[in-house]
N, CA, C, O and CB atoms as a CASP TS submission, in Angstrom:
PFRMAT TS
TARGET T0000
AUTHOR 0000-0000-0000
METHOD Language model
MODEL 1
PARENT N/A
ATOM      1  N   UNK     1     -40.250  55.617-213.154  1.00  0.00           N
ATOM      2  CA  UNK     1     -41.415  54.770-213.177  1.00  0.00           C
ATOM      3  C   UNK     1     -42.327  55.156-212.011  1.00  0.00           C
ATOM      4  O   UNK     1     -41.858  55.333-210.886  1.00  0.00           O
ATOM      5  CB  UNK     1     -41.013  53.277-213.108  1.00  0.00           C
ATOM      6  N   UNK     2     -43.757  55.299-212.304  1.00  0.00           N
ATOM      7  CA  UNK     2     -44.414  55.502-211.367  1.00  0.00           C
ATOM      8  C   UNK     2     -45.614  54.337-210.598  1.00  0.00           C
ATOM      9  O   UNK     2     -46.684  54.127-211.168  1.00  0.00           O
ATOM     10  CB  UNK     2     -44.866  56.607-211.838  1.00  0.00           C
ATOM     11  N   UNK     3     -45.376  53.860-209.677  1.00  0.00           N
ATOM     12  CA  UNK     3     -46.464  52.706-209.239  1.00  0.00           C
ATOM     13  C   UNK     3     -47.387  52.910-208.735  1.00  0.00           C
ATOM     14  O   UNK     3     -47.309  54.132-208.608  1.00  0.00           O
ATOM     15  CB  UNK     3     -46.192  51.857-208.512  1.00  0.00           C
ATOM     16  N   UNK     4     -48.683  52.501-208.123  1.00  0.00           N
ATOM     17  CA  UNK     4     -50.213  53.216-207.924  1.00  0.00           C
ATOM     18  C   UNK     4     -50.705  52.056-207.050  1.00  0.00           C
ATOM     19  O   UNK     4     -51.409  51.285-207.702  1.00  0.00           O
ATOM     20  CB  UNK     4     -51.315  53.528-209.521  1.00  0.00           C
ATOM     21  N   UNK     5     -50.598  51.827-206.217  1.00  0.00           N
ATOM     22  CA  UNK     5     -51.678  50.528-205.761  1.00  0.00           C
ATOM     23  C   UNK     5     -52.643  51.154-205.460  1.00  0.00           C
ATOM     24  O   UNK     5     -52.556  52.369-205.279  1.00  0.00           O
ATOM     25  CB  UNK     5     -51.376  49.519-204.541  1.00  0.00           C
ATOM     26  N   UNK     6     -53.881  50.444-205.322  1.00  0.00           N
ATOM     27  CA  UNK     6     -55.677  50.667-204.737  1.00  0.00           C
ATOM     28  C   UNK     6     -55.831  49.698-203.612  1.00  0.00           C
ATOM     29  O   UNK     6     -55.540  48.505-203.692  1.00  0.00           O
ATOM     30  CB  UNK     6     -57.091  50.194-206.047  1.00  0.00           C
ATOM     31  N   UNK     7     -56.328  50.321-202.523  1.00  0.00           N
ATOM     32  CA  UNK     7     -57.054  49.224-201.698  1.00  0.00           C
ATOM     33  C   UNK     7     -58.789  49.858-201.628  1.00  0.00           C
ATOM     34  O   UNK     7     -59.204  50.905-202.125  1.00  0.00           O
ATOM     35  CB  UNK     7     -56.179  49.063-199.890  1.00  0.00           C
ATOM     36  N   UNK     8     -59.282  49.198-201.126  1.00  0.00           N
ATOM     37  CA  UNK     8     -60.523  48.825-200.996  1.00  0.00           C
ATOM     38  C   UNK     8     -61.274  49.091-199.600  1.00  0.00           C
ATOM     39  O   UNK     8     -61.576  48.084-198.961  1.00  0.00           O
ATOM     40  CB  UNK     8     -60.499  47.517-201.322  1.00  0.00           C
ATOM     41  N   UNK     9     -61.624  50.414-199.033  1.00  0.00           N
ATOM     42  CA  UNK     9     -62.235  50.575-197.777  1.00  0.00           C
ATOM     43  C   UNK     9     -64.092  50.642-198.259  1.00  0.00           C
ATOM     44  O   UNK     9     -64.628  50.734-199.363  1.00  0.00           O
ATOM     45  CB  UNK     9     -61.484  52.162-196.955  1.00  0.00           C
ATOM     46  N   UNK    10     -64.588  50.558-197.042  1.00  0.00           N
ATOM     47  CA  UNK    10     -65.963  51.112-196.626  1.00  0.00           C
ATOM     48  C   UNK    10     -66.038  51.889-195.579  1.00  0.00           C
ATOM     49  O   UNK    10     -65.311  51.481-194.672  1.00  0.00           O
ATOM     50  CB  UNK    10     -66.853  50.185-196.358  1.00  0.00           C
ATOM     51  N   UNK    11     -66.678  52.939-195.304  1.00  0.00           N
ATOM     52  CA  UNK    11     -66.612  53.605-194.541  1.00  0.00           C
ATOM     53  C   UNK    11     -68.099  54.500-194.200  1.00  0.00           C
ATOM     54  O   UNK    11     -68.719  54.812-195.217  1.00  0.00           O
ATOM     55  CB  UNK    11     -65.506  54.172-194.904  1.00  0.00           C
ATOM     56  N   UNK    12     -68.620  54.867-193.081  1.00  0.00           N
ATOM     57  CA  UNK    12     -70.036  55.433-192.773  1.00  0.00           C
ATOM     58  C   UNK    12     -69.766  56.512-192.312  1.00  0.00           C
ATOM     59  O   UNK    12     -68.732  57.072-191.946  1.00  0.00           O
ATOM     60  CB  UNK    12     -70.945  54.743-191.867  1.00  0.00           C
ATOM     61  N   UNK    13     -71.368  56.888-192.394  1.00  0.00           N
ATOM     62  CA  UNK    13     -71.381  58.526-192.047  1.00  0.00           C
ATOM     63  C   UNK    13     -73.460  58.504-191.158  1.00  0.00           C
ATOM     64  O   UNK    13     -74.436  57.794-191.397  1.00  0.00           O
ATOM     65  CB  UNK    13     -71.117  59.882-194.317  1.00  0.00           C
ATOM     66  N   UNK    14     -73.285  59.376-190.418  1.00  0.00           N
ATOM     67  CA  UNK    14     -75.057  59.440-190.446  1.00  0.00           C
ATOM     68  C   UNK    14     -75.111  60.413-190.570  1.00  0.00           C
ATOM     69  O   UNK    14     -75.944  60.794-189.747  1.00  0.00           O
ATOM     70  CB  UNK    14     -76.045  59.077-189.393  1.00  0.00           C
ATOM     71  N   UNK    15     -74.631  61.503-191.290  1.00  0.00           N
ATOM     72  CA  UNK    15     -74.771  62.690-191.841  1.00  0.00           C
ATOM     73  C   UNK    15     -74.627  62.594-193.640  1.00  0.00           C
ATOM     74  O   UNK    15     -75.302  63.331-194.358  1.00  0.00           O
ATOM     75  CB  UNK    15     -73.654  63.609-191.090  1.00  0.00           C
ATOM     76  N   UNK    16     -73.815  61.749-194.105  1.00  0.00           N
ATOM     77  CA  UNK    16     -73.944  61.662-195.683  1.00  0.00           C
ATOM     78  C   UNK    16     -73.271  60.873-196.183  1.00  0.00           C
ATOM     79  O   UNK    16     -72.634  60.082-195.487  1.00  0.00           O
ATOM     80  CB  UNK    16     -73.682  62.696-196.402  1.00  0.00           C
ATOM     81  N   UNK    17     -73.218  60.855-197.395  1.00  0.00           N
ATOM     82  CA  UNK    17     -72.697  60.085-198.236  1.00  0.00           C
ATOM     83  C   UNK    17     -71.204  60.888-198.211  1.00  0.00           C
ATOM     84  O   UNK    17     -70.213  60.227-197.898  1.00  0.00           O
ATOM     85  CB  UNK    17     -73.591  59.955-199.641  1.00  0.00           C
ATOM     86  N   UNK    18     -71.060  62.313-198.544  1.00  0.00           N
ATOM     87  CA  UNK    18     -69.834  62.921-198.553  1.00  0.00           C
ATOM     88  C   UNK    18     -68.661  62.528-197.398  1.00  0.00           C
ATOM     89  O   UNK    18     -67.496  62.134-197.342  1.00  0.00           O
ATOM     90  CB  UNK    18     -70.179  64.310-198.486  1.00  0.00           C
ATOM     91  N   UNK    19     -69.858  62.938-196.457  1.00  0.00           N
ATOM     92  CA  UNK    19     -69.207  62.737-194.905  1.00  0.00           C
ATOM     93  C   UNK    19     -68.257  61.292-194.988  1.00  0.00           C
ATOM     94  O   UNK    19     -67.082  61.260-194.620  1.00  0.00           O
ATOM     95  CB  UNK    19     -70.667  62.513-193.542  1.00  0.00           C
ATOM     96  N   UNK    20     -68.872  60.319-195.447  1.00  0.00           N
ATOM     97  CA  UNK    20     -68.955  59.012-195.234  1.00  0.00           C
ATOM     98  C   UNK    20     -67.146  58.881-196.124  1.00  0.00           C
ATOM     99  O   UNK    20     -66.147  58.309-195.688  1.00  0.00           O
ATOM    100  CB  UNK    20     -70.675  58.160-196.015  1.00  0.00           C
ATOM    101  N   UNK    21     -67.296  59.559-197.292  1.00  0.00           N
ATOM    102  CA  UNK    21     -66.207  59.375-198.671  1.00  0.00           C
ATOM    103  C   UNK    21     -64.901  60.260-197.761  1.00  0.00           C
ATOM    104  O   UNK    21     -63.683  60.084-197.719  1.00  0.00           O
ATOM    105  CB  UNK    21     -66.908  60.420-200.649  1.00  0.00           C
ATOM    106  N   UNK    22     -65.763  61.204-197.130  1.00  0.00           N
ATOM    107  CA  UNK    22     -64.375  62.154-196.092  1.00  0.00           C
ATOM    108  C   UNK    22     -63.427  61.056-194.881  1.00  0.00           C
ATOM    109  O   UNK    22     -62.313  61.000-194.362  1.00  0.00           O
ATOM    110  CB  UNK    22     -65.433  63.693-194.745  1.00  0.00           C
ATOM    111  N   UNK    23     -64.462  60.461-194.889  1.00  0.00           N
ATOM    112  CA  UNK    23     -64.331  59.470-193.259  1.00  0.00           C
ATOM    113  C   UNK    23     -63.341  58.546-194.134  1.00  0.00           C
ATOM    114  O   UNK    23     -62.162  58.540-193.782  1.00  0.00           O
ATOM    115  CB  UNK    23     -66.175  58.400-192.361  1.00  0.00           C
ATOM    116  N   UNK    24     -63.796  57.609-195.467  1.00  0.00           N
ATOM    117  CA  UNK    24     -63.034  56.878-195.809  1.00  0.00           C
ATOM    118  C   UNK    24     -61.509  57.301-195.976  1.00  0.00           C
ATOM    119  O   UNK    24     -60.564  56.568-195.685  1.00  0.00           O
ATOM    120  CB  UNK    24     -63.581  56.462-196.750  1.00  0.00           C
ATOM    121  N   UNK    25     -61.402  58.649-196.510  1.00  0.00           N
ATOM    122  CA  UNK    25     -59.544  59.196-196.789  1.00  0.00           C
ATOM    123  C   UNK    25     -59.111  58.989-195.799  1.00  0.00           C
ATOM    124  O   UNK    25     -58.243  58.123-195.688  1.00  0.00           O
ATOM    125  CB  UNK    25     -59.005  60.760-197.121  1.00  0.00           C
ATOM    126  N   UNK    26     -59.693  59.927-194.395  1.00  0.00           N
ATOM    127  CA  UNK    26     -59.385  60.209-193.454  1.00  0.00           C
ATOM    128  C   UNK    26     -58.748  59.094-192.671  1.00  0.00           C
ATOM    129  O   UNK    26     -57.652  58.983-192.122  1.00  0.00           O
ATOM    130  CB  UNK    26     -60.295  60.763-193.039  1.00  0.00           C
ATOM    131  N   UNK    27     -59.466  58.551-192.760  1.00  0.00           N
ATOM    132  CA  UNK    27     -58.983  57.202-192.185  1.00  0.00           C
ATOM    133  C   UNK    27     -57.729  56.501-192.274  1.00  0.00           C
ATOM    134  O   UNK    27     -56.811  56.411-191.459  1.00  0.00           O
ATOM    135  CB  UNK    27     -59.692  56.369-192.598  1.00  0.00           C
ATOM    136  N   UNK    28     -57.867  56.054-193.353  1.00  0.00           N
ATOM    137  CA  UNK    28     -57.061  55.513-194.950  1.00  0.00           C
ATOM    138  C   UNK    28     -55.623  56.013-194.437  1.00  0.00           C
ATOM    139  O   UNK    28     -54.690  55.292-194.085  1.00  0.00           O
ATOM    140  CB  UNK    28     -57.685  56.515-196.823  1.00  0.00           C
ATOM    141  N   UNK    29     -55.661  57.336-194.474  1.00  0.00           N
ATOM    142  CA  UNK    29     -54.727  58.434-194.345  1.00  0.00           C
ATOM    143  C   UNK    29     -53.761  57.818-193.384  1.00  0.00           C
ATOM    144  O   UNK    29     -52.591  57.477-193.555  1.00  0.00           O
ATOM    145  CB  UNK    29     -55.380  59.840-193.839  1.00  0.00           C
ATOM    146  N   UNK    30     -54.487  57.763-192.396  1.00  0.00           N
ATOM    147  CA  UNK    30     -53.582  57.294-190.908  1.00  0.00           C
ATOM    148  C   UNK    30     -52.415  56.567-190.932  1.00  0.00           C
ATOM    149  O   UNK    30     -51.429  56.776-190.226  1.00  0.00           O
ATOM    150  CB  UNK    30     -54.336  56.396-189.984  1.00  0.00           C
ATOM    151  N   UNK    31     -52.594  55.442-192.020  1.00  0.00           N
ATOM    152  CA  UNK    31     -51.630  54.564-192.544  1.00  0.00           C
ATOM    153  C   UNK    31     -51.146  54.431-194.110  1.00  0.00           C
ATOM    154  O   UNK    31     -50.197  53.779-194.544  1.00  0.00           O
ATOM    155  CB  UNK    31     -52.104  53.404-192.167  1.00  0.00           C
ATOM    156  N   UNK    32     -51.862  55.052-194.655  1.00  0.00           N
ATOM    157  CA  UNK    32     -51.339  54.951-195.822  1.00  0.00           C
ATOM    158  C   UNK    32     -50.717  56.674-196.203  1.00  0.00           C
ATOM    159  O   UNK    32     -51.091  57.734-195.702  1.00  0.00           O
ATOM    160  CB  UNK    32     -52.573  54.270-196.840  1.00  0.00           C
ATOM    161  N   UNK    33     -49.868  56.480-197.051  1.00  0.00           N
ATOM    162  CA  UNK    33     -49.219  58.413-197.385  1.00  0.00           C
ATOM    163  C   UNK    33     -49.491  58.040-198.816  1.00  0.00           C
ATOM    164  O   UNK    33     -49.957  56.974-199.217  1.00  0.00           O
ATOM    165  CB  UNK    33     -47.019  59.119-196.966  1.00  0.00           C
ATOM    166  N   UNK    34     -49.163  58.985-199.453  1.00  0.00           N
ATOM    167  CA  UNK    34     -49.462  59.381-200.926  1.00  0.00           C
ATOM    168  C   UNK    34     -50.257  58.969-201.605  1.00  0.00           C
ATOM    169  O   UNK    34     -50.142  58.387-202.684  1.00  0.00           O
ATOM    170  CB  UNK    34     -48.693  59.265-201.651  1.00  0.00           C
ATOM    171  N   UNK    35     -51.994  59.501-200.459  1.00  0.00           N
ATOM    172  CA  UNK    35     -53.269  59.247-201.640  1.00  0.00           C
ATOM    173  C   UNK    35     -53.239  60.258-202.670  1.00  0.00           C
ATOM    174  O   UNK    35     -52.679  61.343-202.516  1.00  0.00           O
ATOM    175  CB  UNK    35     -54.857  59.344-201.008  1.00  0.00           C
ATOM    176  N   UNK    36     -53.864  59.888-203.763  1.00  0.00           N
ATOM    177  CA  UNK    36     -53.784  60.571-205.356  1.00  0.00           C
ATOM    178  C   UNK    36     -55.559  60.466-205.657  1.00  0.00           C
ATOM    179  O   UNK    36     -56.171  61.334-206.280  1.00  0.00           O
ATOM    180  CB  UNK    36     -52.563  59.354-206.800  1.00  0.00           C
ATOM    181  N   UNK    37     -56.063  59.483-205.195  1.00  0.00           N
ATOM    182  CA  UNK    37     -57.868  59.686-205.374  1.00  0.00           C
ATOM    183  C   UNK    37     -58.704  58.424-204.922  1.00  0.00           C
ATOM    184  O   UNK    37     -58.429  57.225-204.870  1.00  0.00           O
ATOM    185  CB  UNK    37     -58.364  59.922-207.147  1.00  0.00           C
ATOM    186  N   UNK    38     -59.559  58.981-204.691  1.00  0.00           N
ATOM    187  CA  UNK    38     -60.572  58.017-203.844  1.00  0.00           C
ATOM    188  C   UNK    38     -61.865  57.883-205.214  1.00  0.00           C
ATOM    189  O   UNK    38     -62.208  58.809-205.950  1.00  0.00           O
ATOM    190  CB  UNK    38     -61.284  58.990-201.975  1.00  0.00           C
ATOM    191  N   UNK    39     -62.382  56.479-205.238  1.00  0.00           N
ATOM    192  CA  UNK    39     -63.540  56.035-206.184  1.00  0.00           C
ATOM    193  C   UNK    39     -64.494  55.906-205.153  1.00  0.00           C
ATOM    194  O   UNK    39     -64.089  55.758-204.000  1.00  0.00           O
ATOM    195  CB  UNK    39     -63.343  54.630-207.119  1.00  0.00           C
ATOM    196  N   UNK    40     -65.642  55.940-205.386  1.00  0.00           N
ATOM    197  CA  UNK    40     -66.690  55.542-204.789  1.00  0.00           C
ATOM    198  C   UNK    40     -67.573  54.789-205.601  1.00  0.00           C
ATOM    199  O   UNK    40     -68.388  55.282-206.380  1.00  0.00           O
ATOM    200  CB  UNK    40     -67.257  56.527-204.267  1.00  0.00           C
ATOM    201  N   UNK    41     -67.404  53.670-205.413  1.00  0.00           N
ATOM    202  CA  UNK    41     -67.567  52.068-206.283  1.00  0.00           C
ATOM    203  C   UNK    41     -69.279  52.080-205.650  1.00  0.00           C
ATOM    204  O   UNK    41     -70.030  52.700-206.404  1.00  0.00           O
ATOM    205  CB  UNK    41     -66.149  50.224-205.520  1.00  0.00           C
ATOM    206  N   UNK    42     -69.853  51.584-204.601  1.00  0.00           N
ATOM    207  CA  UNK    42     -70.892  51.459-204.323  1.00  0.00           C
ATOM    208  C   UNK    42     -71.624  52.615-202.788  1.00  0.00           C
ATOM    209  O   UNK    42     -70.919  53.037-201.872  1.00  0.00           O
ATOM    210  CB  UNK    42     -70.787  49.954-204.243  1.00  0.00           C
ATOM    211  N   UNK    43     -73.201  52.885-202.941  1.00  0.00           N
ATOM    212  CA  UNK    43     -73.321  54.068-201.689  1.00  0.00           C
ATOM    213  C   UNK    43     -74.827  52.939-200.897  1.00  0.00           C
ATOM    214  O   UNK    43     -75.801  52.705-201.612  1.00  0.00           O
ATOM    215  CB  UNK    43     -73.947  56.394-202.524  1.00  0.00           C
ATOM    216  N   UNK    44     -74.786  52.545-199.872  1.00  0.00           N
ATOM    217  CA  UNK    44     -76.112  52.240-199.392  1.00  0.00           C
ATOM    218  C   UNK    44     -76.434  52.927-198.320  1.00  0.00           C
ATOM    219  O   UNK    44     -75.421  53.333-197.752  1.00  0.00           O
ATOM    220  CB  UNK    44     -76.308  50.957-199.112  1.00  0.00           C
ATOM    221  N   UNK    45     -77.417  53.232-197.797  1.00  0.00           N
ATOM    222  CA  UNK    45     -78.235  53.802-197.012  1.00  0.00           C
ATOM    223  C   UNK    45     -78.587  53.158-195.582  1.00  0.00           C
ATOM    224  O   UNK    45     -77.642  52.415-195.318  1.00  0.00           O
ATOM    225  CB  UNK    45     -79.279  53.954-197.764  1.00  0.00           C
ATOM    226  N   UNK    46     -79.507  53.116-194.572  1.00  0.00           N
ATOM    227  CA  UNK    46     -79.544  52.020-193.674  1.00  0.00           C
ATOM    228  C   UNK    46     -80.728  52.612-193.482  1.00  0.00           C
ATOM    229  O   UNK    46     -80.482  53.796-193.248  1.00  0.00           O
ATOM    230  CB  UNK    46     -78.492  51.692-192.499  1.00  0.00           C
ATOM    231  N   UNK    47     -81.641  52.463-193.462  1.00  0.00           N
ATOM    232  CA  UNK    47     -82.994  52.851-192.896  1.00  0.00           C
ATOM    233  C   UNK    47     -83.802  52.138-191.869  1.00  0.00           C
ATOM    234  O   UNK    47     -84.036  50.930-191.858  1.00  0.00           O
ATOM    235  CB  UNK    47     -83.794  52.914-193.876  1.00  0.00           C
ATOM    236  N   UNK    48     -84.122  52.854-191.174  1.00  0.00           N
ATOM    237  CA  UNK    48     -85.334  52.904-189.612  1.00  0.00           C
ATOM    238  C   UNK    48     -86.684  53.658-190.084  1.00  0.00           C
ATOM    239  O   UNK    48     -86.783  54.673-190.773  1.00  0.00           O
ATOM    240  CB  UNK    48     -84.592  54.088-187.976  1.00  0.00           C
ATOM    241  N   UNK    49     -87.591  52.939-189.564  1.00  0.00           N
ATOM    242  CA  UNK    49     -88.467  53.725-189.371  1.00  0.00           C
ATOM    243  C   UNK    49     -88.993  55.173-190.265  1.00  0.00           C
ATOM    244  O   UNK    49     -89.547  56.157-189.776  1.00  0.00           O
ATOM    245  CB  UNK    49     -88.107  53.906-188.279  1.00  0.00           C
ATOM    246  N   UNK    50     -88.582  54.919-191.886  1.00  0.00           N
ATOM    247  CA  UNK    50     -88.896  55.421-193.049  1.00  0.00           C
ATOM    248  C   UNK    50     -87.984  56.586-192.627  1.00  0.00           C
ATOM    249  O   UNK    50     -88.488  57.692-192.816  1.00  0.00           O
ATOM    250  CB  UNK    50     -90.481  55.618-193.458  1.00  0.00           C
ATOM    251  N   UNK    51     -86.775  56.575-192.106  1.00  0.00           N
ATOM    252  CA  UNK    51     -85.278  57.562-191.761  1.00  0.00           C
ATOM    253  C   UNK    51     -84.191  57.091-192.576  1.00  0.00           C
ATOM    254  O   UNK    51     -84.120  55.903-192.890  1.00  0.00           O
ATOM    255  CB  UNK    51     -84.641  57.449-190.090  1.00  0.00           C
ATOM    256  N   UNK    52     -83.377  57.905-192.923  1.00  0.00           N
ATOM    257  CA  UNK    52     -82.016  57.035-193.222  1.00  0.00           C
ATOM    258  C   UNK    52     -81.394  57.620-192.082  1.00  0.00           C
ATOM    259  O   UNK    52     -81.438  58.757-191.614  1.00  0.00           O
ATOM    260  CB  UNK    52     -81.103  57.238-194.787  1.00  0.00           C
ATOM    261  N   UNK    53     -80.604  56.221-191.629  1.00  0.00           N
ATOM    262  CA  UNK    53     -79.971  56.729-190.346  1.00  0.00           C
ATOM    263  C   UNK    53     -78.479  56.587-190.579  1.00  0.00           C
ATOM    264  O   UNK    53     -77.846  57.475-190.008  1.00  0.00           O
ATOM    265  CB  UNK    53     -80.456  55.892-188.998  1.00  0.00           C
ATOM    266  N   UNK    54     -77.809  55.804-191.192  1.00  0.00           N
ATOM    267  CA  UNK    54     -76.523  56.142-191.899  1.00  0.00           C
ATOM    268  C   UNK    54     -76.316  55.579-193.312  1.00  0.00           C
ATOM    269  O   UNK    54     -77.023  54.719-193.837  1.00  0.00           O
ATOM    270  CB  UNK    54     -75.394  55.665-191.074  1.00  0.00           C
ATOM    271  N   UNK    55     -75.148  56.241-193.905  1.00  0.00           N
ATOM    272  CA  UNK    55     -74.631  56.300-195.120  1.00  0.00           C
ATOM    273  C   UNK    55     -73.129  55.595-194.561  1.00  0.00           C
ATOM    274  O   UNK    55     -72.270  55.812-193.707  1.00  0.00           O
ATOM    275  CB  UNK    55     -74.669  57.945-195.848  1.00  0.00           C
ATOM    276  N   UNK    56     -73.489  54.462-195.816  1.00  0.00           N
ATOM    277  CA  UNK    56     -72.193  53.374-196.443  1.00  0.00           C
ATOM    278  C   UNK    56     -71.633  54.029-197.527  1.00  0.00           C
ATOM    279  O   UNK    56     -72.408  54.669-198.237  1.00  0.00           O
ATOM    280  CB  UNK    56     -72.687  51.789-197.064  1.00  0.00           C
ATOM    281  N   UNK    57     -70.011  54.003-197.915  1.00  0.00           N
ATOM    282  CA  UNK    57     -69.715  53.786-199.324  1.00  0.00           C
ATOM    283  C   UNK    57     -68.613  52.815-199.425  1.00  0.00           C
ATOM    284  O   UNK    57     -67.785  52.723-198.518  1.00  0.00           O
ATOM    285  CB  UNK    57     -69.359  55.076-200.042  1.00  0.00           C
ATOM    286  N   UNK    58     -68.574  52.236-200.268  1.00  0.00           N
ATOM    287  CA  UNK    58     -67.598  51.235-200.261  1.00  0.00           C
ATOM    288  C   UNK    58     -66.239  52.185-201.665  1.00  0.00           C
ATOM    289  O   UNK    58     -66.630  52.380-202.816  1.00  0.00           O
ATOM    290  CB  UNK    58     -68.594  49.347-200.831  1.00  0.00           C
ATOM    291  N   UNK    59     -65.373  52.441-201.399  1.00  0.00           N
ATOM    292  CA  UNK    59     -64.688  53.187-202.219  1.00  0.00           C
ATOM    293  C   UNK    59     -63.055  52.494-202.688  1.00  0.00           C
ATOM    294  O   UNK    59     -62.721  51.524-202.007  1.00  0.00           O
ATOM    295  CB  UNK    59     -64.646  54.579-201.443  1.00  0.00           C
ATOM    296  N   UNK    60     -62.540  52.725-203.257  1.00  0.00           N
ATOM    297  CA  UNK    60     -61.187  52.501-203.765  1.00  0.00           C
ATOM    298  C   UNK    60     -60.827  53.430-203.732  1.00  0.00           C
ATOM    299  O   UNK    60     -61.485  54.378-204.160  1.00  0.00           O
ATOM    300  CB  UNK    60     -60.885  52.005-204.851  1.00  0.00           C
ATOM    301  N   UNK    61     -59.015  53.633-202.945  1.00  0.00           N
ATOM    302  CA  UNK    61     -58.076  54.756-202.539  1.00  0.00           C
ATOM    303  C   UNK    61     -57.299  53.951-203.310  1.00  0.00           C
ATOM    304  O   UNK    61     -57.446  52.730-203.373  1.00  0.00           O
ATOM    305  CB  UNK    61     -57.649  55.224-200.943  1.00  0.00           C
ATOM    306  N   UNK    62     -56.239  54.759-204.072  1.00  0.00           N
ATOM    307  CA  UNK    62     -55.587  55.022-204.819  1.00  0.00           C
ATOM    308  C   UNK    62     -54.192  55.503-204.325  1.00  0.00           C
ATOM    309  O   UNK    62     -54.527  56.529-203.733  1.00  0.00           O
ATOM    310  CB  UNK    62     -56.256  55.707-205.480  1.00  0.00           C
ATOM    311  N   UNK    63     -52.886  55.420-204.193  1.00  0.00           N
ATOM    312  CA  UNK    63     -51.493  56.127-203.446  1.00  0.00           C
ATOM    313  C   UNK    63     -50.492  55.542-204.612  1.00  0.00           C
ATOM    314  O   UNK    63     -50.589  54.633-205.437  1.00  0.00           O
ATOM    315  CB  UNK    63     -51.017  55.463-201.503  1.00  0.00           C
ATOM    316  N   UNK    64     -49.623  56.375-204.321  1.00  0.00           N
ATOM    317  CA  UNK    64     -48.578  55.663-205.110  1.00  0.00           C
ATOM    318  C   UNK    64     -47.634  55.805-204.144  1.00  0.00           C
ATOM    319  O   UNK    64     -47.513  56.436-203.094  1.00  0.00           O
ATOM    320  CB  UNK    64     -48.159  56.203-206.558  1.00  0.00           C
ATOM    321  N   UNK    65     -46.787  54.785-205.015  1.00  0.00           N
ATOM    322  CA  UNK    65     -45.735  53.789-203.819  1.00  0.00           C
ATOM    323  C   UNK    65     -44.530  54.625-204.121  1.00  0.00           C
ATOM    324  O   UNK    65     -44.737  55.373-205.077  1.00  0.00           O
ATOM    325  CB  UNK    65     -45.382  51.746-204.189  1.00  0.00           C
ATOM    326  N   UNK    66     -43.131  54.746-203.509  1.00  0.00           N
ATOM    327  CA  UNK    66     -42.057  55.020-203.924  1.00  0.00           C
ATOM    328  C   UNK    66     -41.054  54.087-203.215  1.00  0.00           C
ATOM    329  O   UNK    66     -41.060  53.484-202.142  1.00  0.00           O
ATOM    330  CB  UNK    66     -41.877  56.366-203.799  1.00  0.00           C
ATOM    331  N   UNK    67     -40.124  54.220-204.323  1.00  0.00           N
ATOM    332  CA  UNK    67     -39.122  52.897-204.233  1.00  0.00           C
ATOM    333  C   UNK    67     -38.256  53.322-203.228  1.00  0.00           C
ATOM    334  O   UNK    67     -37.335  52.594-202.857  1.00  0.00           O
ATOM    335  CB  UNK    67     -38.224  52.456-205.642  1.00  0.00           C
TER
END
């Protein structure tokens, strides 16, 4: 039998949206083992002064569990 939980990070970048989805694993990673895939559910922007100055994504990581 194979089990899968998802949790639910956000994570930024002021270089990108990618950056931002890298930052979320990366992170993630630290404590969690056996990611299998990351969603990227929602992306916002933050803007200054007609700049975007950082990138949000709010994503779902994906691992599976072992017994």
């Amino acid at each position: 039998m194979r089990i899968v939980k998802v949790i639910e990070v956000i994570a930024t970048s002021d270089k990108g949206f990618t950056e931002a989805t890298h930052n979320a694993v990366e992170q993630a990673s630290k404590t969690v083992k056996n990611i299998t895939s990351v969603e990227v559910k929602e992306m916002h922007a933050r803007v200054e002064n007609q700049k975007i100055v950082s990138y949000t994504v709010h994503a779902k990581i994906s691992f599976e569990v072992n017994d």
